[in-house]
C-alpha positions in Angstrom: 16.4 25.2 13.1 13.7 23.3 11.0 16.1 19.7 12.1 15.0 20.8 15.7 11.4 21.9 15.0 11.0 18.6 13.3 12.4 16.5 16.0 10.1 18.4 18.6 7.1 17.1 15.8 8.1 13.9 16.2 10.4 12.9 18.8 10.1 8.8 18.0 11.2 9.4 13.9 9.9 6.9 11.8 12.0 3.6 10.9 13.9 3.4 7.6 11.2 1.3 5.7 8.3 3.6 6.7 10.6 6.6 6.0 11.0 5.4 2.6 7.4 4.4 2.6 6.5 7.8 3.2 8.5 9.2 0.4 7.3 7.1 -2.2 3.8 7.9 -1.2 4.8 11.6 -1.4 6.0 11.0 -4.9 3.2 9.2 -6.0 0.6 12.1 -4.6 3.4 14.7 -6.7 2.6 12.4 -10.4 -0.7 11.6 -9.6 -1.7 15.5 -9.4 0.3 15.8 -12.2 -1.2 13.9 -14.6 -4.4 15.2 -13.1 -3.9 18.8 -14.5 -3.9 17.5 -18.1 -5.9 14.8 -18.7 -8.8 17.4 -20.1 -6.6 19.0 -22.7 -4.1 16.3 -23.2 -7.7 14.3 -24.0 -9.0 17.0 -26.4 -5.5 17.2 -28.1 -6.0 13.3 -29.0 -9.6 14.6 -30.4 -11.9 13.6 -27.4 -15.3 15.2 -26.8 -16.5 16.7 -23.3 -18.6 13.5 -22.6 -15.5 11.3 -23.3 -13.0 13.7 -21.3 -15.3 13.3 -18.7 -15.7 9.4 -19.1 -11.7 9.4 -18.7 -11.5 11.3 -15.6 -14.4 9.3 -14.2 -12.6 6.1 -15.2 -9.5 6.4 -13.2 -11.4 6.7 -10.5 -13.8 4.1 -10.9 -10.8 1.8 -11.2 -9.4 2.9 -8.1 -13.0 2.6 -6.4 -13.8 -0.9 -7.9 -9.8 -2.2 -7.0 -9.3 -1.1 -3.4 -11.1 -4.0 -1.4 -9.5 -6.8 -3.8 -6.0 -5.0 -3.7 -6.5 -5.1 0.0 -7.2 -8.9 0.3 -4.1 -9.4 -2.1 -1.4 -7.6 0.1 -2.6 -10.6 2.7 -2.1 -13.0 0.4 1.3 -12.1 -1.6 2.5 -9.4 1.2 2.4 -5.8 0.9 6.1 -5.2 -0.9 4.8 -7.4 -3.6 2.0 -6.0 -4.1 3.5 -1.7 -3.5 5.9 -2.9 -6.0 3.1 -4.9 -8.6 1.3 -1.1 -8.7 4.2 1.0 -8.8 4.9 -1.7 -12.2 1.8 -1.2 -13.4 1.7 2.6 -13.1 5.2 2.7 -14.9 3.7 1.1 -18.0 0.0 3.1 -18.1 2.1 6.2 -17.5 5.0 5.4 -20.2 2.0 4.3 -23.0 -0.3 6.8 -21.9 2.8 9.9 -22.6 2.9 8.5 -26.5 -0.8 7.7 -26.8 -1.9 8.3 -30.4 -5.8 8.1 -30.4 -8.5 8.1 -27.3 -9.3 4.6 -27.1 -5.6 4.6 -26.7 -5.5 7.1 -23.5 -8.6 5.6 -22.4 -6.8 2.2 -21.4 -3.8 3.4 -20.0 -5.9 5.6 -17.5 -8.1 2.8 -16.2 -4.3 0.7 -16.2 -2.9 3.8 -13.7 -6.3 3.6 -11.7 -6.5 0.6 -10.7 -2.1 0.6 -10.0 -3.2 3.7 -7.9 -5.9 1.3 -5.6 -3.2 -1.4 -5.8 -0.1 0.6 -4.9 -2.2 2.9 -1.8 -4.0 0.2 -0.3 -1.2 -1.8 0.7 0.5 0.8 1.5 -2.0 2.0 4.1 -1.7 -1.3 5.5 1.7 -1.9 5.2 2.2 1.8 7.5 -0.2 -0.2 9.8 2.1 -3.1 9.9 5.5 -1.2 10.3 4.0 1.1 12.9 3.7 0.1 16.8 0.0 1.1 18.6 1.8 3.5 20.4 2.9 5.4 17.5 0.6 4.6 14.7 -1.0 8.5 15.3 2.2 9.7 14.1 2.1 7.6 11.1 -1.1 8.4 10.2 0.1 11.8 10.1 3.3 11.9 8.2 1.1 9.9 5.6 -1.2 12.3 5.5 0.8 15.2 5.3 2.9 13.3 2.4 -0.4 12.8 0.7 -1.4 16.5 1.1 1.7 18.2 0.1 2.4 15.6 -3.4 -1.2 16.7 -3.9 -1.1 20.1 -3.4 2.5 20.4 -5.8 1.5 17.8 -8.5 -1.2 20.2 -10.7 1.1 23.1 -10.4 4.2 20.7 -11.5 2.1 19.3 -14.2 1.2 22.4 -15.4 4.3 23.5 -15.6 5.9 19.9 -17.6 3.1 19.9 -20.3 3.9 23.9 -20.6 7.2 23.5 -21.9 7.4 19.9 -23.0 4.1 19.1 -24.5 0.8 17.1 -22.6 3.1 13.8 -22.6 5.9 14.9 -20.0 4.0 14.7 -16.8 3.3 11.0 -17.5 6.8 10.6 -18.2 7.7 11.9 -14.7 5.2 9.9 -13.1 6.3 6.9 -15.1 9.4 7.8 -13.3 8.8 8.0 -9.8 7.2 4.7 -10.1 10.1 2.9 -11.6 12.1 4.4 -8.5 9.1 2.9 -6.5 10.2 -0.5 -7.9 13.4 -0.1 -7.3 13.6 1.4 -3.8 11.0 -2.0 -2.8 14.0 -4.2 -5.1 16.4 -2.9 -2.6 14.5 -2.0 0.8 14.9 -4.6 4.0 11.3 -5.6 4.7 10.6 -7.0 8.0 9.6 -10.4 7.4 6.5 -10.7 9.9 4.8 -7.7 7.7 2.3 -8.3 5.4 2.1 -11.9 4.4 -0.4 -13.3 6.9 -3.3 -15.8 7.2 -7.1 -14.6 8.2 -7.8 -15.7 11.5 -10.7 -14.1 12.1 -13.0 -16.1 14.2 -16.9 -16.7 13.7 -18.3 -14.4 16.9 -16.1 -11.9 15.3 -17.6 -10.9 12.2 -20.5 -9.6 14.0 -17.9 -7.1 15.5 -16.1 -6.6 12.7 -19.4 -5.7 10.3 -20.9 -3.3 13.1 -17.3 -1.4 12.9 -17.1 -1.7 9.3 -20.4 0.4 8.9 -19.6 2.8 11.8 -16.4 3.7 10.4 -17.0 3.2 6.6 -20.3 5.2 6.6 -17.8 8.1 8.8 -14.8 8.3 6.8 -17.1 8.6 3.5 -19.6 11.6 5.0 -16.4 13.3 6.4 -14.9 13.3 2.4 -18.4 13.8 0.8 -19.4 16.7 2.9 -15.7 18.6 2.3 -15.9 17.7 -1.7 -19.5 18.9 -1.4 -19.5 21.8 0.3 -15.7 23.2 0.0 -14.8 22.1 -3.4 -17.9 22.5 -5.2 -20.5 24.6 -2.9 -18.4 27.4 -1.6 -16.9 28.5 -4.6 -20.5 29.1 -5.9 -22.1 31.3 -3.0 -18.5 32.9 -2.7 -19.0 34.0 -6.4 -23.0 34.2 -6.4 -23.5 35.8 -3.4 -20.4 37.9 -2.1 -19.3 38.7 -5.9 -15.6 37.4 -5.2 -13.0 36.9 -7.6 -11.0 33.6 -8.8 -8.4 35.0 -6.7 -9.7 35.7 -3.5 -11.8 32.0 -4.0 -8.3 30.3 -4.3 -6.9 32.0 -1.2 -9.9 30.9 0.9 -9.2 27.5 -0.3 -5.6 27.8 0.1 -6.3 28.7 3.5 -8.2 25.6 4.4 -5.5 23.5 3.0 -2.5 24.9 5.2 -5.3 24.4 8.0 -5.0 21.3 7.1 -1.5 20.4 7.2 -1.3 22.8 10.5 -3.6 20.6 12.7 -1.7 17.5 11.7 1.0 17.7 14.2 -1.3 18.1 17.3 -3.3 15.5 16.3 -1.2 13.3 18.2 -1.9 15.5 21.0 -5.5 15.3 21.3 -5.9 11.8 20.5 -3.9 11.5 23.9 -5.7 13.7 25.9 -9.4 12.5 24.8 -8.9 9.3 22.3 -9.5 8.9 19.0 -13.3 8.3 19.2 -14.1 11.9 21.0 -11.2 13.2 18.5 -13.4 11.8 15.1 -16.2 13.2 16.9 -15.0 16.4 17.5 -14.1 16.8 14.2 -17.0 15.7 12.9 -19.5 18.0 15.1 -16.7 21.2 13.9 -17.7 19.7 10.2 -21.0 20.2 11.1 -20.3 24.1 12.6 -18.4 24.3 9.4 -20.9 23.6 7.1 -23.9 25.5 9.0 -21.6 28.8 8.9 -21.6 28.2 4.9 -25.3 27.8 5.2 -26.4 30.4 7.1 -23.8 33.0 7.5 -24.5 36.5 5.9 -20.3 37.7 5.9 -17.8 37.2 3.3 -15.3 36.6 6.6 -17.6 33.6 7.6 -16.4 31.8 4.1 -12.9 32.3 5.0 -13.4 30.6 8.4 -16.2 27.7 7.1 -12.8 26.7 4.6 -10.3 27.1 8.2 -12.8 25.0 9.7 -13.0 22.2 6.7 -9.3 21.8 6.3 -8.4 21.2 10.2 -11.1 19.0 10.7 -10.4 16.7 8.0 -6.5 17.1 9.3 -7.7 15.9 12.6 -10.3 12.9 11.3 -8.5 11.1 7.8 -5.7 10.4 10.0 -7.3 9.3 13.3 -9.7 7.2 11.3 -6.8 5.4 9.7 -4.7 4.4 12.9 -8.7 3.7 14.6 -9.3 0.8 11.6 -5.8 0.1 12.0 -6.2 -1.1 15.6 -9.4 -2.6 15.3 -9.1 -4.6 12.1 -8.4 -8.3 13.0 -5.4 -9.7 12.3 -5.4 -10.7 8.7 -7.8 -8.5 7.8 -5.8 -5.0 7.7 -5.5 -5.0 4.3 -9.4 -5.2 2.9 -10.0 -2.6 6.3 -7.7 -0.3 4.3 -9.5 -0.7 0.8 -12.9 0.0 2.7 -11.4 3.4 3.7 -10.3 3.8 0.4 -12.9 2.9 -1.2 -15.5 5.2 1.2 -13.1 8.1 -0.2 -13.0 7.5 -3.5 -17.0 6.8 -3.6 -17.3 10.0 -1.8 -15.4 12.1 -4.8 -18.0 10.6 -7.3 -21.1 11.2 -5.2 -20.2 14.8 -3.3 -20.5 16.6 -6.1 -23.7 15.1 -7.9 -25.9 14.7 -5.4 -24.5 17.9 -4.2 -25.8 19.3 -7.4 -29.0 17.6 -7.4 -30.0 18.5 -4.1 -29.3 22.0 -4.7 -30.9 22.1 -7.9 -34.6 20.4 -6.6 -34.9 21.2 -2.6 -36.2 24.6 -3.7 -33.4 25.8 -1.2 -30.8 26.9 -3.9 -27.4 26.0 -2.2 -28.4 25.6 0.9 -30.3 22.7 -0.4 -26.7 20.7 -1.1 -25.7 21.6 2.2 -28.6 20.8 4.2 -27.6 17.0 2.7 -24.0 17.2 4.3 -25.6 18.7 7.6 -28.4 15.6 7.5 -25.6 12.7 6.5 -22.5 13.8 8.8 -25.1 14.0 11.7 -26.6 10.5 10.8 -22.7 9.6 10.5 -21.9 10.6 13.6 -24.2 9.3 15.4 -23.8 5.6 13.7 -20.2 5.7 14.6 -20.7 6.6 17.8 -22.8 3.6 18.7 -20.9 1.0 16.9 -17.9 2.6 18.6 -18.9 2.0 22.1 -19.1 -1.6 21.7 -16.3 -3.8 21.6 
């Protein structure tokens, strides 16, 4: 039964490479959420302070942040197998020192080590899914990335959790030490089509025009779509949920939980709309649903109207992280995918350091309360939205 319901998902199953591709990004989404879940205490066993356990969590993703463009522009230039297999290396080491580290300084390194192997290793894969994939199908890869992403993301706290429970704060970097030596090894033995991922920039001079106008259209929209879900999902509706409604821990992690399978659910008709209206009306759409999402949060008076702002988050950001990655896929020049890639990356990861402060700020100095962090989201997705959709309509 599920053999059939997955065929009817995806009736043109991916080839052998990107089927492998897809695993090992599942399986580094599964460590990375593992060591996630105990960098705070596994940091405070080695005798850090709050400031410093929140330097370390920052620094892995400033790695990540600061690597993706270069990472990018390295897959053109040594191809993306060398460079998947380069990260998947260097997050074997970080991990394998960081599970014996002794003192902070210690900890400290190996983090910013598996940061920037995490920028190096999911840049080029992005473009590498870009490369293996055909126009036609590239929605469908989009997808199955994303929904290997979600799922290793979604298991890996809940993994690590369990691993440091019973073998000590170490084990989860052990397993995700792991999983990247069978990234190395899977790449050692994988047939790579030769045409993928070692190729010269030929982007012409009365391109870059084109090229800079799309950069900012679909940057500036793949980092509000992020900001405003970290914002006002992750850090916002947890607050007025507890603040103004009185709801437990439990009830907030089922309305979250809820947005998540959203998520994952609106993945396999993606395809679907995309077909129907293309991929600019689909970002759109999901962007002006963003928007309903966030006003609901804003203005809504009903505990049920929670429950359906978090619905609404997940699904649109189902619809848009995937449709915005096969969108820069097609329109990158050739040459070029790779950097494309680390923008997108980069957009996201800048979006998990900003969402929340300005988030924080805005709410704390508008005078509005909450509603002032979420007023923000409203103002940037709409200013997003509408700089997309001009850059968009040009060639």
């Amino acid at each position: 039964m599920s053999a059939a319901f997955l065929a009817r998902l995806f009736p043109n199953p991916p080839s052998k490479p990107l089927a492998t591709l897809f695993l090992l990004v599942f399986a580094k989404a599964v460590g990375n959420g593992m060591v996630w879940a105990v960098i705070a205490l596994y940091g405070q066993s080695l005798g850090a302070s709050a400031a410093m356990i929140g330097m370390m969590i920052s620094v892995y993703g400033g790695a990540r942040l600061i690597v993706n463009v270069p990472a990018g522009y390295a897959s053109e230039k040594f191809g993306r197998k060398a460079m998947m297999s380069f990260g998947c290396g260097v997050m074997a080491a970080g991990s394998l020192f960081a599970a014996f580290a002794t003192n902070v300084p210690w900890f400290f390194f190996c983090l910013m080590a598996m940061g920037c192997a995490s920028a190096v290793f999911m840049t080029s894969a992005l473009a590498a899914i870009a490369d293996l994939g055909t126009p036609g199908r590239r929605m469908q890869d989009a997808s199955l990335y994303q929904a290997a992403n979600m799922i290793g993301a979604s298991m890996g706290p809940a993994l690590g959790g369990i691993a440091a429970g019973l073998w000590g704060y170490g084990s989860p970097y052990l397993v995700n030490a792991g999983f990247a030596l069978f990234g190395m090894a899977a790449f050692a033995l994988m047939p790579w089509p030769e045409a993928t991922g070692k190729r010269a920039a030929k982007t012409q001079k009365g391109e870059l025009k084109a090229v800079a106008r799309q950069s900012i259209g679909l940057g500036l929209m793949y980092f509000s779509i992020f900001y405003v879900r970290v914002a006002s999902n992750w850090v916002l509706l947890p607050l007025i949920a507890t603040t103004q409604f009185g709801m437990d821990l439990t009830t907030i992690g089922l309305i979250l939980t809820c947005g998540a399978v959203a998520n994952l659910s609106v993945i396999s008709i993606t395809g679907t709309m995309v077909r129907l209206v293309g991929r600019v009306w689909v970002i759109i759409i999901a962007s002006c649903l963003t928007i309903a999402g966030c006003s609901l949060l804003a203005f809504g008076h009903h505990p049920s109207l929670l429950w359906l702002s978090s619905i609404l988050f997940g699904a649109t950001s189902g619809l848009a992280a995937p449709t915005l990655i096969a969108y820069v896929a097609d329109v990158a020049p050739e040459g070029q995918r790779g950097p494309a890639m680390g923008l997108l990356r980069t957009m996201q990861d800048l979006s998990l350091i900003l969402g929340p402060m300005f988030t924080g700020v805005l709410s704390d100095n508008l005078g509005l309360g909450y509603q002032g962090g979420l007023f923000g989201c409203l103002v940037l997705l709409s200013i997003a939205t509408i700089v997309f959709r001009i850059s968009a309509s040009r060639p």
